[in-house]
Every structure is written in structure tokens, then in C-alpha cells.
C-alpha positions as CSV (number, residue, x, y, z in Angstrom):
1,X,147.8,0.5,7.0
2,X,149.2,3.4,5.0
3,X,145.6,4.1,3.6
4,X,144.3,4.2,7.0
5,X,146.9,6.5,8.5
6,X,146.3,8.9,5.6
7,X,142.5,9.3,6.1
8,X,143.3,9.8,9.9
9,X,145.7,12.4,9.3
10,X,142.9,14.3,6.9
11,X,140.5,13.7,9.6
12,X,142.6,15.4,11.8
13,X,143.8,18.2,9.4
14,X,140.3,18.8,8.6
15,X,139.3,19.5,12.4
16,X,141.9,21.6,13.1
17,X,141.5,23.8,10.0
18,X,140.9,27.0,11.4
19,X,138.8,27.8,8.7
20,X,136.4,24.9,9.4
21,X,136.5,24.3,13.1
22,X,133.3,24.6,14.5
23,X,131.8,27.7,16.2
24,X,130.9,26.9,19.9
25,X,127.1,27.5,19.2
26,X,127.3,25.1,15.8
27,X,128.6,22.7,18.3
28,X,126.1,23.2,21.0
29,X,123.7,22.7,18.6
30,X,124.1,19.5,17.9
31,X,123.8,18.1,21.0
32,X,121.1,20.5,21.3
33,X,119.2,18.6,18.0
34,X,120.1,15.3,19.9
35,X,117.8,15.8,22.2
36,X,114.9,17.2,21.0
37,X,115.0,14.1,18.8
38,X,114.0,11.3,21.8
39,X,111.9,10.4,24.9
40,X,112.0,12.0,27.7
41,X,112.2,9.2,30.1
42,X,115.2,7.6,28.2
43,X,116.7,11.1,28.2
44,X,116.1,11.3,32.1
45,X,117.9,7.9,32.0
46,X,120.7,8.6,29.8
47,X,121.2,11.8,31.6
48,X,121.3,10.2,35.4
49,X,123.8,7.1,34.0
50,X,126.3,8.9,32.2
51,X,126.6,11.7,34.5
52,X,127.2,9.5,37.4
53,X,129.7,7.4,35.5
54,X,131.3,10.5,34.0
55,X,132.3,11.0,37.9
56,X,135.0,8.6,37.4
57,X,139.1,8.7,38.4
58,X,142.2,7.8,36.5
59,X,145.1,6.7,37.9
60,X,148.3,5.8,35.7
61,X,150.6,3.7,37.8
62,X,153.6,1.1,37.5
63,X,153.4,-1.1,39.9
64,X,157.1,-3.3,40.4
65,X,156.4,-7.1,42.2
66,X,158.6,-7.8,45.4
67,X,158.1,-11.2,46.0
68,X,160.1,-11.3,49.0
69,X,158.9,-7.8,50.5
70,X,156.5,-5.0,49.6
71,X,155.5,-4.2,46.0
72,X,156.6,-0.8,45.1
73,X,154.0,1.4,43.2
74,X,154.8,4.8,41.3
75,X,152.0,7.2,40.2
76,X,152.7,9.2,37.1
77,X,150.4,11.8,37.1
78,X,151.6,14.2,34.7
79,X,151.8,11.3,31.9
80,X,150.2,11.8,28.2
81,X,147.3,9.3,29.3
82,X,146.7,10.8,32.8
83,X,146.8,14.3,30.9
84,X,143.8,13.3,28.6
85,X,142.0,11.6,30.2
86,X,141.9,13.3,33.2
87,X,142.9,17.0,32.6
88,X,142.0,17.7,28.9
89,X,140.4,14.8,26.3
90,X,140.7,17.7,23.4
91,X,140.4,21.2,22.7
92,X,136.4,21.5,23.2
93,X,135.2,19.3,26.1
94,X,136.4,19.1,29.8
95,X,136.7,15.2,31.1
96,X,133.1,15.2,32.9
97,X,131.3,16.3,29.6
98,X,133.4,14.3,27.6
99,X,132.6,10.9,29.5
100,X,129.5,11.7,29.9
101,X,128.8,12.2,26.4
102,X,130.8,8.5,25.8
103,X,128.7,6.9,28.4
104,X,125.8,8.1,26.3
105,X,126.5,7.3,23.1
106,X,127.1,3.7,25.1
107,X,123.7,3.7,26.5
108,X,121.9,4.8,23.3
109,X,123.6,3.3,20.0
110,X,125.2,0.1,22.0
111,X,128.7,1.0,21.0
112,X,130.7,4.4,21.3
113,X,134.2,4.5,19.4
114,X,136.7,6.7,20.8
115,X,139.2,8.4,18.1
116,X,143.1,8.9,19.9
117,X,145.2,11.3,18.3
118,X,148.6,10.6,18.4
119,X,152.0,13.2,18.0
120,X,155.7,11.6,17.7
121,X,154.6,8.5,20.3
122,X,152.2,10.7,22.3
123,X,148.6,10.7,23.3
124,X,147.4,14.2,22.3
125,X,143.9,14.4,22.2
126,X,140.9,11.7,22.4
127,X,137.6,12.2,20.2
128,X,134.2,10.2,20.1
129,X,133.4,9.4,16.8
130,X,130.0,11.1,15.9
131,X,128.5,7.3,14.5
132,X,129.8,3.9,13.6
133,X,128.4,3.5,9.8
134,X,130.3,-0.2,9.2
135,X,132.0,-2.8,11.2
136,X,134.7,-6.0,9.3
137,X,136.6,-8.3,11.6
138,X,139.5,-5.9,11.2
139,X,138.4,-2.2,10.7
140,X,135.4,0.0,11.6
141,X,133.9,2.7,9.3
142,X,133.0,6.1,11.3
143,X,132.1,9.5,11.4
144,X,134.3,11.5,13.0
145,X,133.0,15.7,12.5
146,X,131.3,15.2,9.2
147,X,134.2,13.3,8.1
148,X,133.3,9.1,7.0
149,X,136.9,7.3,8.3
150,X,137.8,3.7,7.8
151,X,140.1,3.0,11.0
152,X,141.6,-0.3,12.3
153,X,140.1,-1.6,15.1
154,X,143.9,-1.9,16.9
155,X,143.8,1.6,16.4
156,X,140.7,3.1,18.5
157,X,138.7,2.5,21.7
158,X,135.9,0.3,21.3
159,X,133.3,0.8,24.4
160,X,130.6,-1.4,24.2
161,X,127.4,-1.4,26.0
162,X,128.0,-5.5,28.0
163,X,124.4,-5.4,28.5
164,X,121.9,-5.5,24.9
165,X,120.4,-2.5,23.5
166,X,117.6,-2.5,25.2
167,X,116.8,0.9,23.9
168,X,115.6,-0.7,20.6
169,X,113.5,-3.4,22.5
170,X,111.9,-0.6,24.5
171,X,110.8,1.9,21.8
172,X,107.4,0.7,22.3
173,X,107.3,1.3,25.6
174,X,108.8,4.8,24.9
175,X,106.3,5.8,22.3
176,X,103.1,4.2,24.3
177,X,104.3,6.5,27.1
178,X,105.3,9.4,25.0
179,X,102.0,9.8,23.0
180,X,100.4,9.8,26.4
181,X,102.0,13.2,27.3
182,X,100.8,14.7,23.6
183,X,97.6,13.6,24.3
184,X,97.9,15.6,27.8
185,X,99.4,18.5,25.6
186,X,97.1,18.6,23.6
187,X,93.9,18.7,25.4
188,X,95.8,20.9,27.6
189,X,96.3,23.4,24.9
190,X,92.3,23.5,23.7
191,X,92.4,26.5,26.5
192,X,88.7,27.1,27.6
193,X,86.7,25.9,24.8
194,X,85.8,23.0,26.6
195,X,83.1,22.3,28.8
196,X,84.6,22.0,32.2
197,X,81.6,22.3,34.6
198,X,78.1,23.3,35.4
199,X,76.8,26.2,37.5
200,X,73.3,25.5,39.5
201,X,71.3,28.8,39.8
202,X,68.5,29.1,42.8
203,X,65.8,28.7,40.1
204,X,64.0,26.2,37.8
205,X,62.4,28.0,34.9
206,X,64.7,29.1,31.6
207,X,64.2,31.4,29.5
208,X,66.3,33.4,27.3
209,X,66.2,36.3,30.0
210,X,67.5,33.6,32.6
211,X,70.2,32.1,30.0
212,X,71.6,36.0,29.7
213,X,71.9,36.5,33.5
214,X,73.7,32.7,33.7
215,X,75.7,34.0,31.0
216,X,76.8,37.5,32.8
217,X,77.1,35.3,36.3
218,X,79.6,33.2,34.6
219,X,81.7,35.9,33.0
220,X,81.9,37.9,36.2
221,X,83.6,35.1,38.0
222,X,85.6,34.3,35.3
223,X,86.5,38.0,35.2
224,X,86.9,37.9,39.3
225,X,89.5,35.4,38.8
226,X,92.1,36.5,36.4
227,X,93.1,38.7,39.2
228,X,94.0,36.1,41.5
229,X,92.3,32.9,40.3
230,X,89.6,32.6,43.0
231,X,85.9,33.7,42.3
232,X,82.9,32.9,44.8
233,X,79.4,31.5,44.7
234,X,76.4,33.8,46.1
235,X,73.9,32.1,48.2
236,X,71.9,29.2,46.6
237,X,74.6,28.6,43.9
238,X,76.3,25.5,42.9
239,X,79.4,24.7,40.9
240,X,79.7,20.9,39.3
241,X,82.8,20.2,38.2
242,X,83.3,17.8,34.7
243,X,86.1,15.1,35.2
244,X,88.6,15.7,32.5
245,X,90.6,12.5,31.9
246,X,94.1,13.9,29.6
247,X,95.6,10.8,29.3
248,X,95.5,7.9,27.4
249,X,96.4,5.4,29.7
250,X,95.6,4.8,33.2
251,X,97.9,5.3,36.0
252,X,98.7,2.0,36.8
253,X,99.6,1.1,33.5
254,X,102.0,4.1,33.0
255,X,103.4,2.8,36.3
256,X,103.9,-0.3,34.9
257,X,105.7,1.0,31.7
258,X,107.9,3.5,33.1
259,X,109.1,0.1,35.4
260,X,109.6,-1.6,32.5
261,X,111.7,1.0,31.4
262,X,113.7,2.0,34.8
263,X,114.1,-2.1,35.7
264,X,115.6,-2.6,32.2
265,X,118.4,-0.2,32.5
266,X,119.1,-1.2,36.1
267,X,117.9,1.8,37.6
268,X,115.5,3.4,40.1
269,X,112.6,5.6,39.8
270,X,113.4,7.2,43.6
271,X,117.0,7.9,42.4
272,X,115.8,10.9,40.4
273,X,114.1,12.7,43.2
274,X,116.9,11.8,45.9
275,X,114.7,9.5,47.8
276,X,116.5,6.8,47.9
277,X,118.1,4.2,50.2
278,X,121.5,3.0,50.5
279,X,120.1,-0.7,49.2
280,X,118.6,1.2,46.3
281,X,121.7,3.0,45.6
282,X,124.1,0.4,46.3
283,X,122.5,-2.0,43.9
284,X,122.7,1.2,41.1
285,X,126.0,1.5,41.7
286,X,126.8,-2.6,41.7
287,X,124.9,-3.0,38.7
288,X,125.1,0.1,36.5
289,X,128.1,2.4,37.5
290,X,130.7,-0.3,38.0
291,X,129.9,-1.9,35.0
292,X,130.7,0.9,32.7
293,X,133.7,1.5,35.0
294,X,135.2,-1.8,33.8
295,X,134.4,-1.3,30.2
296,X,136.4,1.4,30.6
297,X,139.4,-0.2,32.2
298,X,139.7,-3.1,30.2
299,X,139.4,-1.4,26.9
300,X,142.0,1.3,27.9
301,X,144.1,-0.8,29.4
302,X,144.6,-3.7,26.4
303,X,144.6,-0.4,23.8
304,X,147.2,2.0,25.2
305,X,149.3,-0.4,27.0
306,X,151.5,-3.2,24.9
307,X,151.8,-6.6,26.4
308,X,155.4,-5.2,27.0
309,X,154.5,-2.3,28.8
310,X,152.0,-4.4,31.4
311,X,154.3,-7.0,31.5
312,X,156.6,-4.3,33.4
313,X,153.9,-3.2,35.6
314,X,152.0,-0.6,34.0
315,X,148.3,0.1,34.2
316,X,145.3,2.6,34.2
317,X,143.2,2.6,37.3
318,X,139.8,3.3,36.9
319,X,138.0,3.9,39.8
320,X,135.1,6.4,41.8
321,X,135.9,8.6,44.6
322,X,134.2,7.6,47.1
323,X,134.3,11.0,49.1
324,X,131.9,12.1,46.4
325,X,129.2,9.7,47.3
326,X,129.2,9.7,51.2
327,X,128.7,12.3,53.6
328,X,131.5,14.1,55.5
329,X,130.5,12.1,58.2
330,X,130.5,9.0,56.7
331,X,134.0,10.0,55.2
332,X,135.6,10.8,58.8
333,X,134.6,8.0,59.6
334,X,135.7,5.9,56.7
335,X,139.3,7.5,57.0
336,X,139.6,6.6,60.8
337,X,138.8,3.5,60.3
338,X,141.4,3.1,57.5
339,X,143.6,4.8,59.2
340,X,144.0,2.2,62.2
341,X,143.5,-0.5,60.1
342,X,146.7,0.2,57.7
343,X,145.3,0.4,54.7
344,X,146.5,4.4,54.2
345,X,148.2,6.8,56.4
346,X,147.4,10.2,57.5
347,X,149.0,12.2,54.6
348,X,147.4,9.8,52.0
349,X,143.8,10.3,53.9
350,X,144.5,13.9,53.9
351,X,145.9,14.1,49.9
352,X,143.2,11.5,48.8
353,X,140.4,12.7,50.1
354,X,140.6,16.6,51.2
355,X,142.8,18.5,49.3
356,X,145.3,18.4,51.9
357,X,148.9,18.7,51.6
358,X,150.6,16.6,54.4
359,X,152.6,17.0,57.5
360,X,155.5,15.7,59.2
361,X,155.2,12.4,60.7
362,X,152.1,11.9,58.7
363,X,153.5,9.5,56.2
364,X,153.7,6.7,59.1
365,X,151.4,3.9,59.1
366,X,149.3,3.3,62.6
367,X,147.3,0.4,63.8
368,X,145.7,-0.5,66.9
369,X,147.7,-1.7,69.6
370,X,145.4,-5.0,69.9
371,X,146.6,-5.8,66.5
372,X,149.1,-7.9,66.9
373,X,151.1,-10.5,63.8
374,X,149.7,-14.0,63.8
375,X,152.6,-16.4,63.3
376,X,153.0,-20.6,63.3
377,X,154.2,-19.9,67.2
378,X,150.7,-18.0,68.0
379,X,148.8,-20.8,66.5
380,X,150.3,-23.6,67.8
């Protein structure tokens, strides 16, 4: 244990070395590096996931059981876990980058290893280890900025991906669709040494004299066009355009393994272009964002609290805002409906959801008048 605490404390010595801490652009560029290194369409995906699951809330509570009456339930919100997590994970990333950058080290390496830093008791600071080199039944070997760490497992957050890599299983489909687009670069990039068409001149003899006016025809209206990409055709001309096939697969079978690709990681082409429909989107969010939701909460949960501490009623919630998802409308709505139905008050509604600080009277719980208790003497 000693041996482990020691190359965590050089880790950590070394990163905050002020003459080794790394310039913002060193930094950048690294992520930069990461992707220029991969598909596009996985990057698309990566991107729309962990993004969307980067979106996520935390909420330390205590909750105390009343067995005879109403639980009570106390948020701390200025606690060391609510303060990283949801404030400041460490010195160089804000929550939504950091999460998002966890989410996709999830998505593309199966696993992503979070490093907490910890100061007299305290949670200071939270870092995702750069890559997992070995794993024992006890202990995982990582990078953690440049630095190769052997950590036990007790000791850091282990997010793993619940469903398989399917990244690996899909390189192929990756690569046949990603040499498609260099094939379309690259006969893109030939410029106009091609043969693209033929032009049909009022006449049927040829002879060199013919050739040099088809010749000076052709590089007028080339010439007419640079100025604003249209040229014409005199009377008795014809233009015969080539087909030019860039691609090296046809469209339905790029259809098919971009589907292969979206389907696989639970996801929807029309979700990129915003054309989607609540089914669409409620099935992404069922299948996809709530997963990794869950991975977070359990692993957080059984890692930062002792069976002591949950014992007592302490726990992380881990949940989306919904009022980032739905329309005002849809949120009115939504609150009204809460409202009247007890499940928050006014001042909650007004705290949770916009920004708003309360008012008096607003802390008192409403319900329809048609509501009424159903007891043993109403059913009888």
C-alpha cells in the first residue's frame, strides 16, 4: 500500500511542478492528435454521446428514514464531492469537457479510469488517466500525464463501457467507409485533367483548323466562367456531360454500413441533423444516455462513500435536467402538472428549473381539490 501511495504522490508532485505543467496549447494538442488519428463517423458518434452525457447533474444528499412519517432529505451542495464534480474536477477542465472527455475514453477504449486526488480526508481534484497499460485482480497499471502508475483498484474510478467494444468489431466497417471518402478526395483533387464532357459543334468534317477553333471554343467558356461559373452554348452547340462515379461503393451499401455503425452504438442517423422524433430520441436517451448515467452512479457511489457512510443515508444523485431537453412549453407545462400533483412546490419549480429564487408562501404544497385520501372507510 505504501508503494502505491508513494507513486501517487509523485504522480501528483510531478503535475503540479510548475516547471513541468503543461502549456494550454501542449495540452490542446493532444486532443488535437486524437482526433486526426480516427474515422470520422466514430468521431461524429463519440462526439454526439459524450456531449449529451456530459449534460449530466450531481446531487450529494443524506437522506434520514422516518418510518412512521416523512423521510427527511438534506442537500450538501458545497461538499468536496459536489465541488468536483460539479464545479471544478481540476485545474484544467470545467465539468462538461471533463465528462465528456470520460464518456469518450468510455466509448473508445471500453474502460476510462478516473484518478481522485485526495488532501487531509478531502476530495481535491479528479483526473482521467491518459491509458490503462495493465489490469491484476487487485491493481491497475496507468498513465496518468506521461507518468506509468500502478494504483489499487479500491483507490480509483473504474467506468466501464456495460455494452462490448464494439469499436474494435467495427473497424472494418470504419475503414470500408473511410477509404471511400479518399477515393472521393482523391479524384476530387485530379482538378481538370480529366475528361469530364464532350462539346458537339454544328459540323461534321475535322481537321486540324476545326480541332484549333474547338480548342479556342472550349477555353473561352472555360474563361467565361471563372468569373461567375456559368458559360453558354451558341446556336447548334451541344454539351455531353461524362458521369463521374468518386466512390467506391454504391449508395446503398454505404447506407447499409453507416447503419451498421449508428445501430451498434444505439444511435440515430436523424439525431445529427435535428430531425428527429420524440420515439427516436426517447429510445437514445433510454438506451444510451441513461446507461452511462448509471455507470456513473454506481461506480461513484460504492467508491467515495463507505458502507458506513450509506448506511447513514448518504448518496450521489446522478441525474439529467430535464429542462434542458424539452421546450419552455413543454417545461410549463411539466411544472404545472407537478405542481398540482405534489410531487414539488412552487419555490422548488422555480429553484429547480429557472433560476428563480422563491417567495413567500411558495414553499407550500398544492393539489387539486378532487384529490382526496383513500382510506379502509372509502373502500369499504
Amino acid at each position: 500500500m505504501n508503494n502505491y501511495l508513494n507513486n501517487l504522490k509523485e504522480v501528483f508532485a510531478r503535475i503540479f511542478r510548475s516547471n513541468n505543467r503543461k502549456s494550454t496549447r501542449t495540452y490542446l494538442q493532444r486532443s488535437i492528435s486524437y482526433w486526426r488519428r480516427n474515422s470520422i463517423y466514430l468521431d461524429n458518434i463519440y462526439n454526439k454521446i459524450s456531449t449529451d452525457t456530459a449534460q449530466l447533474r450531481f446531487k450529494h444528499v443524506k437522506i434520514t428514514r422516518n418510518p412512521g412519517g416523512v423521510d427527511k432529505m438534506v442537500w450538501y451542495e458545497h461538499s468536496d464531492l459536489a465541488e468536483v464534480l460539479s464545479v471544478s474536477p481540476n485545474p484544467l477542465e470545467v465539468p462538461v469537457v471533463f465528462w465528456a472527455n470520460v464518456t469518450r475514453a468510455m466509448l473508445r477504449d471500453g474502460v476510462a479510469i478516473v484518478v481522485p486526488r485526495w488532501e487531509n480526508g478531502r476530495l481535491i481534484e479528479i483526473w482521467l488517466a491518459k491509458k490503462t497499460v495493465t489490469w491484476t485482480s487487485e491493481s491497475v497499471e496507468l498513465m496518468l500525464d506521461d507518468v506509468t502508475v500502478e494504483l489499487p483498484l479500491s483507490d480509483v474510478w473504474v467506468f466501464e463501457n456495460p455494452k462490448l467494444n464494439v469499436t474494435a468489431q467495427l473497424n472494418q466497417i470504419t475503414e470500408l467507409i473511410d477509404i471511400n471518402l479518399n477515393a472521393l478526395t482523391e479524384k476530387l483533387s485530379e482538378g481538370n485533367s480529366g475528361l469530364r464532357g464532350f462539346l458537339k459543334l454544328p459540323t461534321k468534317a475535322a481537321d486540324e483548323h476545326l480541332k484549333k477553333q474547338a480548342q479556342h471554343r472550349v477555353d473561352s467558356m472555360l474563361d467565361l466562367a471563372k468569373s461567375g461559373g456559368i458559360a453558354y452554348l451558341e446556336q447548334g452547340e451541344e454539351f455531353q456531360e461524362l458521369s463521374k462515379d468518386y466512390s467506391t461503393a454504391s449508395k446503398e451499401e454505404l447506407e447499409f454500413l453507416k447503419s451498421q455503425l449508428y445501430n451498434a452504438h444505439g444511435i440515430n442517423e436523424k439525431l445529427f441533423t435535428c430531425d428527429y422524433t420524440e420515439e427516436q430520441y426517447r429510445a437514445y436517451y433510454s438506451s444510451v444516455m441513461k446507461l452511462y448515467q448509471r455507470v456513473y452512479s454506481e461506480e461513484i457511489n460504492r467508491k467515495y462513500f463507505t458502507k458506513t457512510a450509506r448506511t447513514q443515508g448518504n448518496k450521489l444523485l446522478v441525474f439529467f435536467d430535464m429542462a434542458d431537453m424539452i421546450s419552455f412549453k413543454d417545461l410549463v407545462e411539466g411544472g404545472f402538472k407537478s405542481k398540482y400533483a405534489g410531487l414539488m412546490n412552487s419555490n422548488e419549480f422555480r429553484e429547480t428549473y429557472l433560476g428563480l429564487p422563491g417567495y413567500e408562501g411558495g414553499e407550500v404544497f398544492e393539489t387539486n381539490l378532487n384529490a382526496v385520501r383513500i382510506g379502509a372507510e372509502e373502500s369499504e
